[in-house]
PyMOL CGO cylinders between C-alpha atoms (Angstrom):
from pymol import cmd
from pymol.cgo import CYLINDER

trace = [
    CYLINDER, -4.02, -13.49, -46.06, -5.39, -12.13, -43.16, 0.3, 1, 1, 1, 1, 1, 1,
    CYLINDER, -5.39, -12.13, -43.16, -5.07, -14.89, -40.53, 0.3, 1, 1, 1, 1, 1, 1,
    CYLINDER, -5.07, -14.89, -40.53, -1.48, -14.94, -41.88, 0.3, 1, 1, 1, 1, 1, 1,
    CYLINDER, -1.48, -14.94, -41.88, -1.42, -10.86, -40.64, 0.3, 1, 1, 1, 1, 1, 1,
    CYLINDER, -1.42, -10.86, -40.64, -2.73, -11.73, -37.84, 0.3, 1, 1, 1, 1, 1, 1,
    CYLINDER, -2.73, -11.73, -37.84, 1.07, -12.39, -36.66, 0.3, 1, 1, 1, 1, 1, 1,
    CYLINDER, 1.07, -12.39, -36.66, 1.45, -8.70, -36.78, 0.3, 1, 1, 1, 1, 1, 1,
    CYLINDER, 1.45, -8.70, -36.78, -0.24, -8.27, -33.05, 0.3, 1, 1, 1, 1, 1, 1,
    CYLINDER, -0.24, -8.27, -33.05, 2.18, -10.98, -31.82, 0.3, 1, 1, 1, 1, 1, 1,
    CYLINDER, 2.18, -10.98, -31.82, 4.99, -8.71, -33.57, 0.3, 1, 1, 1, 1, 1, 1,
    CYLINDER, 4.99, -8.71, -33.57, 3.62, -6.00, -32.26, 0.3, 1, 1, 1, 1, 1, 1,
    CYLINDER, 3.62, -6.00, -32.26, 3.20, -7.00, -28.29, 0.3, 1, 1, 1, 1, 1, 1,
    CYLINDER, 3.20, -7.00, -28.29, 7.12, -8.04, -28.57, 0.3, 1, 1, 1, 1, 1, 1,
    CYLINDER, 7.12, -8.04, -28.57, 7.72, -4.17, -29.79, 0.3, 1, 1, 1, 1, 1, 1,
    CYLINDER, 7.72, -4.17, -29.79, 5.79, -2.42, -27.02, 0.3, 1, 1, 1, 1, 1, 1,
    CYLINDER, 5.79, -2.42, -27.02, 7.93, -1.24, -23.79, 0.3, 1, 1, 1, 1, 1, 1,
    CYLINDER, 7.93, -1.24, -23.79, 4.48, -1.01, -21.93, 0.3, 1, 1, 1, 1, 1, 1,
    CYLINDER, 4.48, -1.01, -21.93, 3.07, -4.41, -22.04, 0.3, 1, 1, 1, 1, 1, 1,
    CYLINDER, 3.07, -4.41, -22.04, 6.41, -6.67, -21.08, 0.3, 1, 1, 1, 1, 1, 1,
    CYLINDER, 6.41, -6.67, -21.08, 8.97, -6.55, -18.72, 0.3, 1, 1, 1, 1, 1, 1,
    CYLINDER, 8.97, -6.55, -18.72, 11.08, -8.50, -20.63, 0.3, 1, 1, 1, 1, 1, 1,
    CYLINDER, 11.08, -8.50, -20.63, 13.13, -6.13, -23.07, 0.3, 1, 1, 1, 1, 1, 1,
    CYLINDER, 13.13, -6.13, -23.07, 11.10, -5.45, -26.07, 0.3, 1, 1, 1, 1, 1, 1,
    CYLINDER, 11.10, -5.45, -26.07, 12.55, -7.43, -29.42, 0.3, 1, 1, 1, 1, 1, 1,
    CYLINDER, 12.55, -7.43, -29.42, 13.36, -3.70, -31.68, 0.3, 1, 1, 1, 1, 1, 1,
    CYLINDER, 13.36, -3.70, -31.68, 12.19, -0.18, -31.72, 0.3, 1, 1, 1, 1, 1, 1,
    CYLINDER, 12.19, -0.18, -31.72, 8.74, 0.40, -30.68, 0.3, 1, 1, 1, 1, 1, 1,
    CYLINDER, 8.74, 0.40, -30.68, 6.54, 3.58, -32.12, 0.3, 1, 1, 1, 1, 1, 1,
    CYLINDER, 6.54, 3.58, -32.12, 6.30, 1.88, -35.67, 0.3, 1, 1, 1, 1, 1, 1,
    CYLINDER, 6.30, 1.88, -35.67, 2.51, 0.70, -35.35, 0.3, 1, 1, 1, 1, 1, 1,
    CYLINDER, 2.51, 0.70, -35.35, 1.65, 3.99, -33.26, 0.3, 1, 1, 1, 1, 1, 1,
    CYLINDER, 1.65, 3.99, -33.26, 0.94, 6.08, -36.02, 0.3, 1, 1, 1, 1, 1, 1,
    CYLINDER, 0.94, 6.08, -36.02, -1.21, 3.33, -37.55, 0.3, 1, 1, 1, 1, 1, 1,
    CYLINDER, -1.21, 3.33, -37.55, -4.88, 3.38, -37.67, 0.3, 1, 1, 1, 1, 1, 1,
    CYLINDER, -4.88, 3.38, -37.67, -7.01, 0.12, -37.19, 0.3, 1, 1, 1, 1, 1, 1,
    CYLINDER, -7.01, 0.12, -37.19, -9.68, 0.76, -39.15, 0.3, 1, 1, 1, 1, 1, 1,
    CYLINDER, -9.68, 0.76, -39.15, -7.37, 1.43, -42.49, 0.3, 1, 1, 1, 1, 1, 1,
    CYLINDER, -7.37, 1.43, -42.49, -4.99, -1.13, -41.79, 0.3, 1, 1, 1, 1, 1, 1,
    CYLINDER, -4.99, -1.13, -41.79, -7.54, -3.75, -41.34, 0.3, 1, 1, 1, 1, 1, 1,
    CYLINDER, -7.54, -3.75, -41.34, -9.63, -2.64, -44.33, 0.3, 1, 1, 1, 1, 1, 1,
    CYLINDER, -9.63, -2.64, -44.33, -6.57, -3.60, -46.39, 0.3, 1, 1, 1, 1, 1, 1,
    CYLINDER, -6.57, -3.60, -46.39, -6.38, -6.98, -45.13, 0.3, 1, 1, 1, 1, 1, 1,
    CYLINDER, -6.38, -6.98, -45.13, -9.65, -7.58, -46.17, 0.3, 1, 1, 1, 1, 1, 1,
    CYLINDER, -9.65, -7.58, -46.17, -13.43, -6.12, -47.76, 0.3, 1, 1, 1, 1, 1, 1,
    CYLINDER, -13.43, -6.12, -47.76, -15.42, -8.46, -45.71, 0.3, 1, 1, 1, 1, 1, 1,
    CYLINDER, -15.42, -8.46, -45.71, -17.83, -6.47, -43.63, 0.3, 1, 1, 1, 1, 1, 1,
    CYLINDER, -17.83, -6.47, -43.63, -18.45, -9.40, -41.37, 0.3, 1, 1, 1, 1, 1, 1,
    CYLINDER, -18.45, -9.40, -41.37, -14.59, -10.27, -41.25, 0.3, 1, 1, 1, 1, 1, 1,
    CYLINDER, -14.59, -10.27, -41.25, -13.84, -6.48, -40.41, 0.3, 1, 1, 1, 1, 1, 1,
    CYLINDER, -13.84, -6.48, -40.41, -16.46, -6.48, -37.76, 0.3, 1, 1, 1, 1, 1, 1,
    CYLINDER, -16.46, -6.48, -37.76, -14.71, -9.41, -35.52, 0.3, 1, 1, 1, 1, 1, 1,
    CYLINDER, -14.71, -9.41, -35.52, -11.45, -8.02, -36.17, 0.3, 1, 1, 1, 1, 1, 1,
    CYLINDER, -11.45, -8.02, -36.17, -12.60, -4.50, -35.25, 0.3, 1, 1, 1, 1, 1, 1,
    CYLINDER, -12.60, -4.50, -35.25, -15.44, -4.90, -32.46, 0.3, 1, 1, 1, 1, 1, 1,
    CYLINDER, -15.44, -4.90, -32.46, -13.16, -5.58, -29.17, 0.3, 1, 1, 1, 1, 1, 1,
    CYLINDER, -13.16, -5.58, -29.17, -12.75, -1.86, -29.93, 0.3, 1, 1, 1, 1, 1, 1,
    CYLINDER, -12.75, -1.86, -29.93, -15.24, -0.92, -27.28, 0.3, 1, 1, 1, 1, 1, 1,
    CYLINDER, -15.24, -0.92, -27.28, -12.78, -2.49, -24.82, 0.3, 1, 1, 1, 1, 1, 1,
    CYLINDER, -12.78, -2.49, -24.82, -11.25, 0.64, -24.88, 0.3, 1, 1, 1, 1, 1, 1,
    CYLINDER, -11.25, 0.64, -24.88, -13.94, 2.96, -26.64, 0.3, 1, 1, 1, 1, 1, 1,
    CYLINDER, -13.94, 2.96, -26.64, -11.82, 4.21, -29.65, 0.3, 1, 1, 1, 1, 1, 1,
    CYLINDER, -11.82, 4.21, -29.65, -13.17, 4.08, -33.23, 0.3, 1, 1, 1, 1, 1, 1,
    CYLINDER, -13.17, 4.08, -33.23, -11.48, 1.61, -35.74, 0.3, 1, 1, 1, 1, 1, 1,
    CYLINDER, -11.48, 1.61, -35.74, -10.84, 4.79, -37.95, 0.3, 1, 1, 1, 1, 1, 1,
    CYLINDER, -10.84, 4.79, -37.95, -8.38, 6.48, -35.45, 0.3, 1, 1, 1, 1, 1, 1,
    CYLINDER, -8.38, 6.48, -35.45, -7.56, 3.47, -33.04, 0.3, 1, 1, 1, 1, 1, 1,
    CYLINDER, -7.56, 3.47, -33.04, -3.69, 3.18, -33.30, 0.3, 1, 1, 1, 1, 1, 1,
    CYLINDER, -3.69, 3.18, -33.30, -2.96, -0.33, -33.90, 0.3, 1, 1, 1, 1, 1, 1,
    CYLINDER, -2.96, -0.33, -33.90, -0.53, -0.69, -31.15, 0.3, 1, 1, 1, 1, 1, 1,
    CYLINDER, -0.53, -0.69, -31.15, -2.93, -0.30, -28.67, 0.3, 1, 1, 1, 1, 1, 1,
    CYLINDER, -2.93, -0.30, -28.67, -5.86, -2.73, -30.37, 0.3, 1, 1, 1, 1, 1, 1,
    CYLINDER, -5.86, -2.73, -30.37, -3.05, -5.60, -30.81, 0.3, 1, 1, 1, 1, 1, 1,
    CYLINDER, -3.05, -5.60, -30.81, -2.13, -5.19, -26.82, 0.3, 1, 1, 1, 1, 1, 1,
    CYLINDER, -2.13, -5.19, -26.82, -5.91, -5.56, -26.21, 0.3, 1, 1, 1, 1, 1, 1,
    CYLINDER, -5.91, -5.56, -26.21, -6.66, -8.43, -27.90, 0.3, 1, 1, 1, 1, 1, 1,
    CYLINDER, -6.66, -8.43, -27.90, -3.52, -9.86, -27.64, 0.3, 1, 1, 1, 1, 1, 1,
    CYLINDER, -3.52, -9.86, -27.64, -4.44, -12.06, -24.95, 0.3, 1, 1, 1, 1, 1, 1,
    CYLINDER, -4.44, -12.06, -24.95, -7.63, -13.08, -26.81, 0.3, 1, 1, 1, 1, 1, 1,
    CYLINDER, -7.63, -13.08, -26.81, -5.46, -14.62, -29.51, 0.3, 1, 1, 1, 1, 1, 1,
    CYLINDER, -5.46, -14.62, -29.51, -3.48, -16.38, -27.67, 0.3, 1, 1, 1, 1, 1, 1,
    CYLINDER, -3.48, -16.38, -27.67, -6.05, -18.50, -26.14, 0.3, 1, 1, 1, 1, 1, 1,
    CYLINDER, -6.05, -18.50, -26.14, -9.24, -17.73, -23.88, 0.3, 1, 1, 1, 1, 1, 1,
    CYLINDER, -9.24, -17.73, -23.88, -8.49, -18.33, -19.64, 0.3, 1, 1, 1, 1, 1, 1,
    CYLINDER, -8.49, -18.33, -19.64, -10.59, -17.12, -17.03, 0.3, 1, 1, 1, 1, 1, 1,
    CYLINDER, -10.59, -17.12, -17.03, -10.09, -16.84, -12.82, 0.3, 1, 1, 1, 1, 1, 1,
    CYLINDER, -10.09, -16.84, -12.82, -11.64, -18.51, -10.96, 0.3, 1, 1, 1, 1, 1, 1,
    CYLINDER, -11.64, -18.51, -10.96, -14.01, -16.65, -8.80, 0.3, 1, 1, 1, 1, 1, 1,
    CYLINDER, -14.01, -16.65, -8.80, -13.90, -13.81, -11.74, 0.3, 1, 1, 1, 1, 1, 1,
    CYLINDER, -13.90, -13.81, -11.74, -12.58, -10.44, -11.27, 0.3, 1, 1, 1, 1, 1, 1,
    CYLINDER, -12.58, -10.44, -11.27, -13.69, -10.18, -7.70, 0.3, 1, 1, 1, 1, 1, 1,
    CYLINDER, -13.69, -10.18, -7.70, -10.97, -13.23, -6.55, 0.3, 1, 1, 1, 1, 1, 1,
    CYLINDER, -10.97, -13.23, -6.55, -8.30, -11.04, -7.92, 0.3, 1, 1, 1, 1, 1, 1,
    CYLINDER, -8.30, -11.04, -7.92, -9.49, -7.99, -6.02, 0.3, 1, 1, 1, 1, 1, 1,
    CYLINDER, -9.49, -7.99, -6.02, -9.48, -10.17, -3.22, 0.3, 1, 1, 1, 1, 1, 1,
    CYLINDER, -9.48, -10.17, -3.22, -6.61, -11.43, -2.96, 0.3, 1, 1, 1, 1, 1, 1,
    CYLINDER, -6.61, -11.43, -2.96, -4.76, -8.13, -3.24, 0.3, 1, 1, 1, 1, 1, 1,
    CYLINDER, -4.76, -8.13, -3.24, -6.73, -6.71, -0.16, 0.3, 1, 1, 1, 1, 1, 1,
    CYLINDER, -6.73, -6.71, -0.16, -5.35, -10.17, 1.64, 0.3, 1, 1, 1, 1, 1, 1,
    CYLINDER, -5.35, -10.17, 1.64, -2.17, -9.06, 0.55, 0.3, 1, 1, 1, 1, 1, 1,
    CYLINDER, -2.17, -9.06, 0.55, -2.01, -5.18, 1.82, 0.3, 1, 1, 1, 1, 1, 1,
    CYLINDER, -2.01, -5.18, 1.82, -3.43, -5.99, 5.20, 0.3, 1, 1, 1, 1, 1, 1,
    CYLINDER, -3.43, -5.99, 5.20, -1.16, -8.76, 5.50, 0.3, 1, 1, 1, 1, 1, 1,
    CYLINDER, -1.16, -8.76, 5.50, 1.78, -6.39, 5.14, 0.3, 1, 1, 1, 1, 1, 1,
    CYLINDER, 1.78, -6.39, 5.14, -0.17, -3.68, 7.70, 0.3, 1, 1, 1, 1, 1, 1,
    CYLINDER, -0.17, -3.68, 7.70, -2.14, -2.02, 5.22, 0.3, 1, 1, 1, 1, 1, 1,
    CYLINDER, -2.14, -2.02, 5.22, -5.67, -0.80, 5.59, 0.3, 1, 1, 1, 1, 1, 1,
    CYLINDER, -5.67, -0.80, 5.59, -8.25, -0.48, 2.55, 0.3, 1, 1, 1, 1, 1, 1,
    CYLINDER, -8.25, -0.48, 2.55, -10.76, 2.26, 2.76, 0.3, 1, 1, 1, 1, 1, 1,
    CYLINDER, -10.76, 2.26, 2.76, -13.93, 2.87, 0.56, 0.3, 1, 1, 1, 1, 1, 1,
    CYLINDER, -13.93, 2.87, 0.56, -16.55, 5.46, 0.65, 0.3, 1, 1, 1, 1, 1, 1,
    CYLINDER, -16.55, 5.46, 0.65, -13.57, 8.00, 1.24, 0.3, 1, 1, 1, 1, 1, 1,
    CYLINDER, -13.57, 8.00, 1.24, -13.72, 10.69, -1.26, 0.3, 1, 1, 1, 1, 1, 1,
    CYLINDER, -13.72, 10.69, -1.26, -10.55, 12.67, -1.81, 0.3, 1, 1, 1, 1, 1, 1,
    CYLINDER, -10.55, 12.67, -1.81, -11.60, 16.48, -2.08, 0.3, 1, 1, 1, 1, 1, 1,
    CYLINDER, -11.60, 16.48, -2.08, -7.57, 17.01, -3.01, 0.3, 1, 1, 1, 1, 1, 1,
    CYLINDER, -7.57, 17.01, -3.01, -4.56, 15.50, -4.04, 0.3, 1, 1, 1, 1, 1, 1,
    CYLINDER, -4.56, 15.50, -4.04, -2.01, 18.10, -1.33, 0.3, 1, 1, 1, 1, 1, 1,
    CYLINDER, -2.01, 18.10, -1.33, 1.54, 18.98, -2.56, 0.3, 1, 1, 1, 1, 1, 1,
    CYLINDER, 1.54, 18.98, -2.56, 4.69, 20.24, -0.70, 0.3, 1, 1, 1, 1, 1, 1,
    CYLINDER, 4.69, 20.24, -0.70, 7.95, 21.79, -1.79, 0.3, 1, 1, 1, 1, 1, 1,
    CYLINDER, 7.95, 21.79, -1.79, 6.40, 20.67, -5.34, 0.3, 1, 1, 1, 1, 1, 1,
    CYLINDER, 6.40, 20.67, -5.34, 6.15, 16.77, -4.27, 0.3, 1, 1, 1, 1, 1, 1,
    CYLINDER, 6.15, 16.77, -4.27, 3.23, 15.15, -3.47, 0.3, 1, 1, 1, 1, 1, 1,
    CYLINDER, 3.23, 15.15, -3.47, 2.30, 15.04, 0.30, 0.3, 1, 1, 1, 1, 1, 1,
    CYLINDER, 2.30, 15.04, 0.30, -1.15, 13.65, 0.97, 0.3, 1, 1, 1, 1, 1, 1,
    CYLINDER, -1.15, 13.65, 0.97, -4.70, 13.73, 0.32, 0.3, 1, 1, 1, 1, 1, 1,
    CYLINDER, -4.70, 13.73, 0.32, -7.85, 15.74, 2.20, 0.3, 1, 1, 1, 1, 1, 1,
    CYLINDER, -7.85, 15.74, 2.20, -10.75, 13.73, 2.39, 0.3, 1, 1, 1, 1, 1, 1,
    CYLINDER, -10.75, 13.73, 2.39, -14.82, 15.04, 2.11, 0.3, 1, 1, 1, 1, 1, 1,
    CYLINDER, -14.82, 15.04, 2.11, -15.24, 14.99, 5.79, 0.3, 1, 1, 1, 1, 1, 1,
    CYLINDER, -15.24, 14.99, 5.79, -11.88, 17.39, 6.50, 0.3, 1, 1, 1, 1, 1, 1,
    CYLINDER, -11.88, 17.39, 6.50, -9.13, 13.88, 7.32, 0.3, 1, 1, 1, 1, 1, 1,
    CYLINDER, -9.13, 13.88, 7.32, -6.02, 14.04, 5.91, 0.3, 1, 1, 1, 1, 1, 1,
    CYLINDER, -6.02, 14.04, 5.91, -3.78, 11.11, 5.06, 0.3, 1, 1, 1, 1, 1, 1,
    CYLINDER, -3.78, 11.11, 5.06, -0.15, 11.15, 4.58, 0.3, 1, 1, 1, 1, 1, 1,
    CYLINDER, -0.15, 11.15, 4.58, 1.15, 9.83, 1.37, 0.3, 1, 1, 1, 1, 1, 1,
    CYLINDER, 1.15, 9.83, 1.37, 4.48, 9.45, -0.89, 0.3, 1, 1, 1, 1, 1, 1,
    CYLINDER, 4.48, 9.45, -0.89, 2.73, 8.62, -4.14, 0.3, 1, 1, 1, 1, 1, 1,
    CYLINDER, 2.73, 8.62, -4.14, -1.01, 8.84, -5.36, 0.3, 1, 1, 1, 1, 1, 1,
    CYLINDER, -1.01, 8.84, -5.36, -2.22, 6.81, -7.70, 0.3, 1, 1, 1, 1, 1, 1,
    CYLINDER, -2.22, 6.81, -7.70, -5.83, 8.04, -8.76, 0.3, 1, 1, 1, 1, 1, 1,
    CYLINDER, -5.83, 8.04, -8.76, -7.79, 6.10, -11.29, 0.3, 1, 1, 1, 1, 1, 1,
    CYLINDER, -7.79, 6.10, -11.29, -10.44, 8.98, -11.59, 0.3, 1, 1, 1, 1, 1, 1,
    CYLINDER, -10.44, 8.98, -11.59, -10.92, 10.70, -14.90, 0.3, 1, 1, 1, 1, 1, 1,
    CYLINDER, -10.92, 10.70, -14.90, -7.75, 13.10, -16.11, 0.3, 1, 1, 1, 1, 1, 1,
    CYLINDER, -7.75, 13.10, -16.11, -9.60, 16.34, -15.56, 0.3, 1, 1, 1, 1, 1, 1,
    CYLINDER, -9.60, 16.34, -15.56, -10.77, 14.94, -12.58, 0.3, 1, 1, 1, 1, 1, 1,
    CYLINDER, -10.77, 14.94, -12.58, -7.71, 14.22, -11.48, 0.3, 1, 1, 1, 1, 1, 1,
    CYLINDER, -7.71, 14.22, -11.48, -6.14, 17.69, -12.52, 0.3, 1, 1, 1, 1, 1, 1,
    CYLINDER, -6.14, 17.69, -12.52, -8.88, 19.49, -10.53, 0.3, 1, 1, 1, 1, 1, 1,
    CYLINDER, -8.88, 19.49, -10.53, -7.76, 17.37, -7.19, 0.3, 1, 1, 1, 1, 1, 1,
    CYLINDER, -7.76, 17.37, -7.19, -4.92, 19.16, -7.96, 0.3, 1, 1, 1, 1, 1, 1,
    CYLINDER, -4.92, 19.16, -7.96, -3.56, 22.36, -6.65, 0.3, 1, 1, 1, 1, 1, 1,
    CYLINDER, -3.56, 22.36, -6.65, -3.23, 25.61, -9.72, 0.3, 1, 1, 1, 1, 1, 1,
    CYLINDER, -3.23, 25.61, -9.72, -0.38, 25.63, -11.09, 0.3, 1, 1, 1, 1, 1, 1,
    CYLINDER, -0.38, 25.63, -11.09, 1.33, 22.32, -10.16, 0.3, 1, 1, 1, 1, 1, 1,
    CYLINDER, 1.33, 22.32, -10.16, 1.18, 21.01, -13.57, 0.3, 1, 1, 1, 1, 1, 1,
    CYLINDER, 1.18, 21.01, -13.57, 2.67, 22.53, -16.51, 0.3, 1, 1, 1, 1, 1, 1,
    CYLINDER, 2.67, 22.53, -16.51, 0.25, 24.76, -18.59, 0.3, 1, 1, 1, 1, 1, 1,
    CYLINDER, 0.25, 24.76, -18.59, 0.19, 23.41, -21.60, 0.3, 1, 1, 1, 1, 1, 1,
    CYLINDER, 0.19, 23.41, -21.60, 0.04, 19.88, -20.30, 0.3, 1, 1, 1, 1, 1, 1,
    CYLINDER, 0.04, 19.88, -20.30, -3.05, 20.94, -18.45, 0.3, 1, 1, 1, 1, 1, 1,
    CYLINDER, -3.05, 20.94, -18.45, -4.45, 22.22, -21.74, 0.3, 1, 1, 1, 1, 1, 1,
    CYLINDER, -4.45, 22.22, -21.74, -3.78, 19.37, -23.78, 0.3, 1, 1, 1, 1, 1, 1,
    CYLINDER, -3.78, 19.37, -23.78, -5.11, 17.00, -21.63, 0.3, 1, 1, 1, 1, 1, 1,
    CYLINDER, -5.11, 17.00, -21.63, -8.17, 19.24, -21.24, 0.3, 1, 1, 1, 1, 1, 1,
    CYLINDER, -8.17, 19.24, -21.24, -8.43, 19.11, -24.85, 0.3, 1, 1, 1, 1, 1, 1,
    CYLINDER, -8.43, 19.11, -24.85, -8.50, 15.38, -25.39, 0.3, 1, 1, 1, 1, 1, 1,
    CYLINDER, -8.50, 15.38, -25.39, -11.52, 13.83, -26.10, 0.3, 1, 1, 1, 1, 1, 1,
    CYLINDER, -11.52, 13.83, -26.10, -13.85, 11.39, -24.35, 0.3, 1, 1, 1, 1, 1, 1,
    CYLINDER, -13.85, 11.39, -24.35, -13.30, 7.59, -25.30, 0.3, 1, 1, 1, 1, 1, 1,
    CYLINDER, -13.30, 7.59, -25.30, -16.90, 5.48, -24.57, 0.3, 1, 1, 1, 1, 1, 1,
    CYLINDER, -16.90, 5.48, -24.57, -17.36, 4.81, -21.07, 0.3, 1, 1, 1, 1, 1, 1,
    CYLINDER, -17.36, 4.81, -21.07, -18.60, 1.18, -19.83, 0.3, 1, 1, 1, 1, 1, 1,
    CYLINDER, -18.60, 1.18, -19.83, -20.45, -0.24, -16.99, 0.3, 1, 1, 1, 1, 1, 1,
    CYLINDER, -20.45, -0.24, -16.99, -19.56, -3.87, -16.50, 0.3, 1, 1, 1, 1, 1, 1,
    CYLINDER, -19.56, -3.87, -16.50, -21.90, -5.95, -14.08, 0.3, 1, 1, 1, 1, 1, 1,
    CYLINDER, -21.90, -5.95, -14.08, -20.85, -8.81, -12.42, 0.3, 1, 1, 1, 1, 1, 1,
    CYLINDER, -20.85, -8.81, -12.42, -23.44, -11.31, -11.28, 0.3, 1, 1, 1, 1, 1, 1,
    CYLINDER, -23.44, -11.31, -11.28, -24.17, -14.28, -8.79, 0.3, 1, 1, 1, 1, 1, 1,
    CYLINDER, -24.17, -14.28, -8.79, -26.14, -17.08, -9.21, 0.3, 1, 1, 1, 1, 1, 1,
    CYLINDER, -26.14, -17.08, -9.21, -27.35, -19.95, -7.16, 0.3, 1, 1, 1, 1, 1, 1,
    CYLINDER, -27.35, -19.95, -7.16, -27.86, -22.31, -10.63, 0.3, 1, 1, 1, 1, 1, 1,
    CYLINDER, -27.86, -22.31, -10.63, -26.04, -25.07, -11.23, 0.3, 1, 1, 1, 1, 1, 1,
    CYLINDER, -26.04, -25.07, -11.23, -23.03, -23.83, -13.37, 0.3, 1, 1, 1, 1, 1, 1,
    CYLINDER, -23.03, -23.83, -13.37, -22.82, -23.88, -16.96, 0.3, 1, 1, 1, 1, 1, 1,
    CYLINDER, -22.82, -23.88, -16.96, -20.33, -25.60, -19.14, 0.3, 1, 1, 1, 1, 1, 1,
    CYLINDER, -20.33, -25.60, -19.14, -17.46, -23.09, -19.45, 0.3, 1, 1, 1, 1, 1, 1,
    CYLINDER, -17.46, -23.09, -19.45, -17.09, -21.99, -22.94, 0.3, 1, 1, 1, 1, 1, 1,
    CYLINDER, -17.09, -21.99, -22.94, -13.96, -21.02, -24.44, 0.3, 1, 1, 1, 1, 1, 1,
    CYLINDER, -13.96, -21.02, -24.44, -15.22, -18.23, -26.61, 0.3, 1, 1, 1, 1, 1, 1,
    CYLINDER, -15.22, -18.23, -26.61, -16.50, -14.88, -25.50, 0.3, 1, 1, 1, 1, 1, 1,
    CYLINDER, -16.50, -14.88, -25.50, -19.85, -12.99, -26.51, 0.3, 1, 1, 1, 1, 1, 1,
    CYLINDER, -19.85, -12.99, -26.51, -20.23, -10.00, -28.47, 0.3, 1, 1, 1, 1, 1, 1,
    CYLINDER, -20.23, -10.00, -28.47, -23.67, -8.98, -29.51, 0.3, 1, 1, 1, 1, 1, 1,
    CYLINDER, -23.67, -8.98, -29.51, -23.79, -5.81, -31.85, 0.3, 1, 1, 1, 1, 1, 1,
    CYLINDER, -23.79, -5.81, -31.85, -26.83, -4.48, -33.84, 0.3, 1, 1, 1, 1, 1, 1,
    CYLINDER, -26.83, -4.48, -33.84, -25.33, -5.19, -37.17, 0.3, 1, 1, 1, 1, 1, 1,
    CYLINDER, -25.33, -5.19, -37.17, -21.32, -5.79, -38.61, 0.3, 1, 1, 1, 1, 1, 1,
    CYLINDER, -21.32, -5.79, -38.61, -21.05, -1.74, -39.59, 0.3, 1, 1, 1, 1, 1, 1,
    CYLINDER, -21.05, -1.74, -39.59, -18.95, -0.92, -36.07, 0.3, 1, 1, 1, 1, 1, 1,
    CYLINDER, -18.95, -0.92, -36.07, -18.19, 2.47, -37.94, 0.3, 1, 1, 1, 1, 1, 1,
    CYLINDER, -18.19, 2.47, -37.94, -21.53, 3.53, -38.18, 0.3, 1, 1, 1, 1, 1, 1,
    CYLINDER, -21.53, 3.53, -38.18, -22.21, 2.82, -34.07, 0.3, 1, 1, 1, 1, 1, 1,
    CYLINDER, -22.21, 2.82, -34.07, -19.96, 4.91, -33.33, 0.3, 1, 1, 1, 1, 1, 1,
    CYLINDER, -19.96, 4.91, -33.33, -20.97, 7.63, -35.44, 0.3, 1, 1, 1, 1, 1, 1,
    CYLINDER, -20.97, 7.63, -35.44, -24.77, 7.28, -34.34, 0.3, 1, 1, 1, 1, 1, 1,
    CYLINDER, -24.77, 7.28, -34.34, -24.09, 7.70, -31.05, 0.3, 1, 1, 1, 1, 1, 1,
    CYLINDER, -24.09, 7.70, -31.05, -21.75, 10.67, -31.67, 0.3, 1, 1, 1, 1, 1, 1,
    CYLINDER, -21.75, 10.67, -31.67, -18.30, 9.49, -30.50, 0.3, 1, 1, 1, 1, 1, 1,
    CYLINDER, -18.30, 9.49, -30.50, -17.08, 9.22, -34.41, 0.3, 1, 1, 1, 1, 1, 1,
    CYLINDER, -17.08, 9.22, -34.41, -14.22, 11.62, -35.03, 0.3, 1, 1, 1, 1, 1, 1,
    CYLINDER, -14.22, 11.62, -35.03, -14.82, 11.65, -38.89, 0.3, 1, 1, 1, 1, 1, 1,
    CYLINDER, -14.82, 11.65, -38.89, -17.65, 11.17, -41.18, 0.3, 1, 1, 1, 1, 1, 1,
    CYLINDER, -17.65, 11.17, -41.18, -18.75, 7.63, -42.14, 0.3, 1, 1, 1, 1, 1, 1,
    CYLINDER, -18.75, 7.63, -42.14, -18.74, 6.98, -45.31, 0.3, 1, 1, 1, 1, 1, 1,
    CYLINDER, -18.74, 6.98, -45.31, -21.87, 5.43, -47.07, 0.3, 1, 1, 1, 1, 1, 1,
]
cmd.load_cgo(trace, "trace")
């Protein structure tokens, strides 16, 4: 049954070399080349039952119909194993981490846009900011977009056909999370999140709003 299946995230979280740094329990890549959508679909043909398995999709913004399972069970994965929160919410975390860089002589900048990502001897070896600076660095990390990131870039540091393939890959569904204050008396904490969706066909959202790769079938 499928709450039975639903052992096969847990199975597949102790395959994945990504998501653990303890050493994974066999040889991951078998769930890779599966699909959600498909996999789940022969679990089960309740629509409704589909939709709660499926919709945590736009966590990530893949489709159910070419989401590789791997990556759907390492999303939720956390999910099943019971709902936990920070206090403080996301902004706690973020704070503590800046309390932890300046505490080992760090300094945290923002409203510093990086113009380009500076190479020498084929290493990197800084970035130029908007306004001309230039700071040293051994390692960038840039959370920008991948094409953003390759323009930063200097031609020709990257491979060719690397360049072209991630050129070539196609935009996920991008999301704008908003955190919010309040000076109300807090709620009861539920243990459950919230998902509200116009109706249980999550195939046919996706396709509306043109981020399906294939067809939806009526």
């Amino acid at each position: 049954d499928v709450v039975a299946d639903l052992s096969k995230f847990k199975e597949i979280r102790g395959e994945s070399f990504g998501y653990t740094i303890e050493r994974p329990t066999g040889i991951s890549g078998e769930y890779t080349s599966t699909c959600l959508g498909p996999f789940i679909r022969s679990l089960t043909k309740n629509e409704r039952l589909y939709a709660v398995l499926t919709a945590q999709g736009f966590l990530y913004g893949v489709e159910p119909a070419t989401a590789p399972l791997e990556l759907h069970a390492l999303v939720i994965d956390s999910m099943l194993q019971g709902p936990a929160g920070v206090d403080g919410g996301g902004d706690a975390v973020a704070k503590v981490m800046l309390d932890a860089i300046r505490a080992h002589g760090g300094v945290v900048r923002t409203r510093s846009k990086v113009t380009a990502i500076e190479l020498k001897d084929g290493r990197v070896d800084g970035v130029r900011l908007e306004r001309g600076e230039r700071l040293s660095a051994r390692v960038v990390i840039s959370n920008a977009h991948p094409t953003l990131t390759l323009d930063l870039l200097p031609p020709g540091s990257l491979r060719p056909a690397y360049v072209s393939r991630v050129r070539a890959m196609k935009n996920g569904i991008g999301g704008i999370a908003g955190y919010f204050h309040s000076s109300a008396p807090a709620p009861k904490r539920r243990n459950h999140n919230i998902y509200a969706f116009a109706s249980f066909d999550i195939d046919r959202m996706y396709v509306d709003h043109g981020f399906a790769a294939t067809d939806h079938d009526d």
